[in-house]
N, C-alpha and C positions, 0 to 999 in steps of 0.2 A: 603470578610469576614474580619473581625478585630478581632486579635485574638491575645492574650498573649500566647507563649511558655513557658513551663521550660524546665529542660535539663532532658533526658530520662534516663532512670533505665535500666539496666541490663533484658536479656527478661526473663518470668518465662520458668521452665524445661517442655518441651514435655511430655506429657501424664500423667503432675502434674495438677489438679486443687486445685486455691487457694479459702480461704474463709476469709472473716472478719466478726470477734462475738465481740460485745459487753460484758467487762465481769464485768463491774463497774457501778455506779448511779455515775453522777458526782456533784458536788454541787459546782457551778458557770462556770466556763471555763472547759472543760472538755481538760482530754491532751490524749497524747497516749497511756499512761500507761491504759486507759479506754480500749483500744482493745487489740486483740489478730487475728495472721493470723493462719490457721487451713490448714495443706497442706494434701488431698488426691487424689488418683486416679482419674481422668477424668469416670464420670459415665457412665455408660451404656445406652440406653432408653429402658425403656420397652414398651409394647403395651400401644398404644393411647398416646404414650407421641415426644416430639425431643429436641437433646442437641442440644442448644444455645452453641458456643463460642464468647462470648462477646466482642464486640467493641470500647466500651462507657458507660461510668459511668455519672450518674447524681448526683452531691453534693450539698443538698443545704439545706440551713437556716431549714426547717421545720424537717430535723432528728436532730438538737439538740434538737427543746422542745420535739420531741420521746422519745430521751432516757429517760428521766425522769420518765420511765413509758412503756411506749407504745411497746420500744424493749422489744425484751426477751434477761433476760440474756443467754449467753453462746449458742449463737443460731446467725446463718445467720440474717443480716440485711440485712431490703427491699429496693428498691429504683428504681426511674426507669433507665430502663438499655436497650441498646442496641446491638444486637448481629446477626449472622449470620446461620444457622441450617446449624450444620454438620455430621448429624445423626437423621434418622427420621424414627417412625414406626407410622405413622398417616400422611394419603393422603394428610390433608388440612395444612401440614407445609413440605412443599418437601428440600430437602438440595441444601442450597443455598438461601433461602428465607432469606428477612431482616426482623426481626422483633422488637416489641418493647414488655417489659415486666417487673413488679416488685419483678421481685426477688432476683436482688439487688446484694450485695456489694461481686460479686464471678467472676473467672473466667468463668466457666462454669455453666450453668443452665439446669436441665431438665423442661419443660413448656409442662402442657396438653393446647391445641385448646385455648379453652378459658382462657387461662392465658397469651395468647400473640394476638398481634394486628401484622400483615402482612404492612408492610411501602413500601411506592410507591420510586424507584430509581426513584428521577426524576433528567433527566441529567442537569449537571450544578449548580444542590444544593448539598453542602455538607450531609454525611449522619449526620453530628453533630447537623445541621439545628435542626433536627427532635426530637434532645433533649433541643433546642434553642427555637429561635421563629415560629417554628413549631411544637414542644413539649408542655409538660406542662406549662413552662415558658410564651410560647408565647400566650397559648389559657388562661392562668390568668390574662395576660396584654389585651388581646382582650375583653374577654368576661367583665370582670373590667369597658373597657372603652364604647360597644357597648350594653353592654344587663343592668348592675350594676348605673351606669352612663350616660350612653343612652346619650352620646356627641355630642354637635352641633356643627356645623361651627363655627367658630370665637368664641368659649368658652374658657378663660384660666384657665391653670391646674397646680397645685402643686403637686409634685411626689417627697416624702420623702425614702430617700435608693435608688437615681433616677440612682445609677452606679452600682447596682446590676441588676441582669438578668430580672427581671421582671420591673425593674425601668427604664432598657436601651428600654425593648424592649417596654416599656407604652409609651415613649417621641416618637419611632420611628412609634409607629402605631400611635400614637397623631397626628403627622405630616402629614402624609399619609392621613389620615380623616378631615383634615382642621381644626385642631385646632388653637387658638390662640395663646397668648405667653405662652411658657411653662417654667416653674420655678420648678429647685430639686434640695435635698440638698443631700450634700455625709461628706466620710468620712475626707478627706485631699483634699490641694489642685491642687493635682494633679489629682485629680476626679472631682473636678469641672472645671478644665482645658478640661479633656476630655467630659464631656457632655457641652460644648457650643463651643468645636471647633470639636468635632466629629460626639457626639450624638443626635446633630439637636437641644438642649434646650436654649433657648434666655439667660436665667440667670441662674445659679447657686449658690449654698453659701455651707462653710464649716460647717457644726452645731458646733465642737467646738468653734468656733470665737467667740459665748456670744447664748444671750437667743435667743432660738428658735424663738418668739412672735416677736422681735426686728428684727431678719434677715430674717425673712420672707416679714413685712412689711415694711422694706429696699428694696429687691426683687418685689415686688408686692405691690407699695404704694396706688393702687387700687381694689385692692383683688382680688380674684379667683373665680371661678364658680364650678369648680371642685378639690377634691383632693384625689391621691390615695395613700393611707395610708400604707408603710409596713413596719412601725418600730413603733408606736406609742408614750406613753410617750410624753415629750415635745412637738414635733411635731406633734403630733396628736391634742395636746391641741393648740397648735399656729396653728393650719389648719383651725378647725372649725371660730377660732377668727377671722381669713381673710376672710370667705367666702362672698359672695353676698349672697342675697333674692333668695330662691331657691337654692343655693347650696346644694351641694353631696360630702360625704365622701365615697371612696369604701375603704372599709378597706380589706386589704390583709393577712396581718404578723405583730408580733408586737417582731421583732427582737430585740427592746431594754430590751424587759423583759429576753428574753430566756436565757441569761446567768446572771442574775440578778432579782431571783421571788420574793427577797421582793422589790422589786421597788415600791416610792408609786405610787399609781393611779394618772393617768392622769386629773388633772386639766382644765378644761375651764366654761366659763358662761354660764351653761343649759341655761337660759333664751334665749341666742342667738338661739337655736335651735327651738325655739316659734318664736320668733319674726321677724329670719328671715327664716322663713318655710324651713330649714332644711332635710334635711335624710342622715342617715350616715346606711348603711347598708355593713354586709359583707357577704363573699362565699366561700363555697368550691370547685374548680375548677372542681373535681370530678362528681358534680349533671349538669354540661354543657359538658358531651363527644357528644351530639348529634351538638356541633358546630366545631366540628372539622374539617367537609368537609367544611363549611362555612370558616373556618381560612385558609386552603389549597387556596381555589377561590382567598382569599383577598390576602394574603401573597408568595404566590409561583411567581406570575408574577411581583412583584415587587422585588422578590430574584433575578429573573433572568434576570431583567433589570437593576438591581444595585441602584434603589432607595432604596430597603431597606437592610438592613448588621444587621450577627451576630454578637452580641458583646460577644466573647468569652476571656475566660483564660483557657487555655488545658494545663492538666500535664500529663505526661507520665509515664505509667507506672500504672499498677494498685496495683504494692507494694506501689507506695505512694497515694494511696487512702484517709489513713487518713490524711497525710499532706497534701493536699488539705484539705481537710473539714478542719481541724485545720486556714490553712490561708486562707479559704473564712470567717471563723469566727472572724479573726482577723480583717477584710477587705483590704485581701492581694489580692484580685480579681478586676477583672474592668468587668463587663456584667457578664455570666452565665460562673458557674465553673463547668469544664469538665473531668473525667478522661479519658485518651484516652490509649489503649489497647498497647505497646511498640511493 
């Protein structure tokens, strides 16, 4: 696994759980002054329900456009989360079971049956995996390029945000499925150092460097077949403009807006999307949980062989929760940003 550390925090008090509420709307970059942590007693479960003590935090791109909206204030934020049952009055969660669940940014969680999904130890995979490219991350990057994309052999692909977690893990299942060359753009150039000497991509480019349109068709003077779209803006509009006859946009995320919603819209030549029979379609990862055991088949033998690796960044400590999300927003991350339990 590849994996970024920070340096760990102090552990939280015994028979404290903690909580993060949202208590602000932020208008552009949100800071911490937007949270607040909530310390109470470790809950009890009542019938039909079991407390999770959590393992793993998932932070990522999709709870900043939340806030804007979608959180409630002054109330637990969701997310997915990973944890362990250490108290259970419901048969079908026994203590000890690893589970997965969205209830987000706490130490402890109470979860009825159907609010958590039971995860397979399987020896030799990290359990982070499972919030990685076995996780949400990985079944966005899969289904993207298998079911969205429907990828052939020797097709090349441009993968914008290609050093974020869904962009590390697109290039790495890309490879794996006999893609051709693969070309992404990141933040700095120490991201595009890492995905063409780590994360298997033929070329890279920094999007600051000048027009998106320009370093694209620098990268790929013969365009693309496919492109998976998760920041949009410029590079959404320099994708389509590369594409071949037949080309595909899957569109993922459109991270350039979210801290920035008067951004204007994204410019390119409708015309091209007639002329070179086009489709740019997007998804939410959500409507494919039935491929999940599908992603397990494809991806677990290739974890355990070592052709395929997490690209993680773990910080420790679930007191810095939000500083993680703050620096994955910055683009202080390389692959999927993780909190990890101190």
């Amino acid at each position: 696994m590849t994996a970024t550390t920070l340096t760990p925090s102090p552990s939280r008090t015994t028979g404290t759980a903690l909580t993060v509420q949202q208590t602000a709307r932020p208008t552009g970059f949100p800071t911490a002054g937007h949270f607040r942590f909530v310390q109470s007693r470790v809950p009890e479960p009542a019938a039909g329900t079991a407390l999770v003590e959590n393992l793993y935090w998932s932070v990522d791109p999709y709870h900043r456009e939340m806030m804007d909206g979608d959180f409630e204030l002054n109330a637990p934020l969701e997310g997915r989360t990973l944890g362990r049952v250490i108290a259970s009055r419901d048969a079908s969660l026994p203590e000890g079971t690893v589970v997965l669940h969205r209830k987000g940014w706490r130490t402890h969680a109470l979860v009825h049956p159907e609010e958590a999904r039971r995860l397979p130890e399987i020896e030799g995979v990290p359990l982070s995996a499972h919030l990685g490219v076995l996780g949400g991350t990985g079944l966005t990057a899969y289904v993207g390029l298998t079911r969205v994309a429907r990828l052939r052999a020797g097709e090349d692909l441009f993968v914008s945000g290609a050093a974020g977690g869904v962009g590390t893990a697109t290039g790495r299942f890309a490879r794996l499925l006999g893609a051709g060359r693969l070309i992404g753009s990141a933040g700095s150039p120490e991201k595009v150092k890492y995905l063409t000497e780590k994360a298997g991509y033929d070329v890279a480019f920094d999007y600051h460097a000048g027009p998106a349109a320009e370093l694209l068709a620098a990268a790929a003077p013969d365009g693309v077949d496919i492109a998976v779209d998760n920041v949009g803006g410029d590079q959404l509009g320099a994708a389509v403009g590369a594409l071949r006859h037949r080309g595909r946009v899957v569109r993922v995320g459109t991270i350039a807006q979210y801290n920035t919603p008067s951004a204007p819209p994204v410019l390119f030549d409708h015309a091209d999307v007639v002329e070179k029979s086009l489709r740019i379609e997007g998804f939410l990862v959500r409507d494919y949980r039935d491929v999940q055991e599908e992603l397990y088949e494809f991806a677990v033998p290739h974890l355990l062989s070592g052709t395929l690796v997490s690209d993680e960044t773990v910080v420790d400590g679930f007191e810095r929760i939000v500083e993680a999300f703050l620096l994955m927003l910055r683009g202080g991350n390389t692959g999927k940003t993780l909190v990890r339990a101190a």
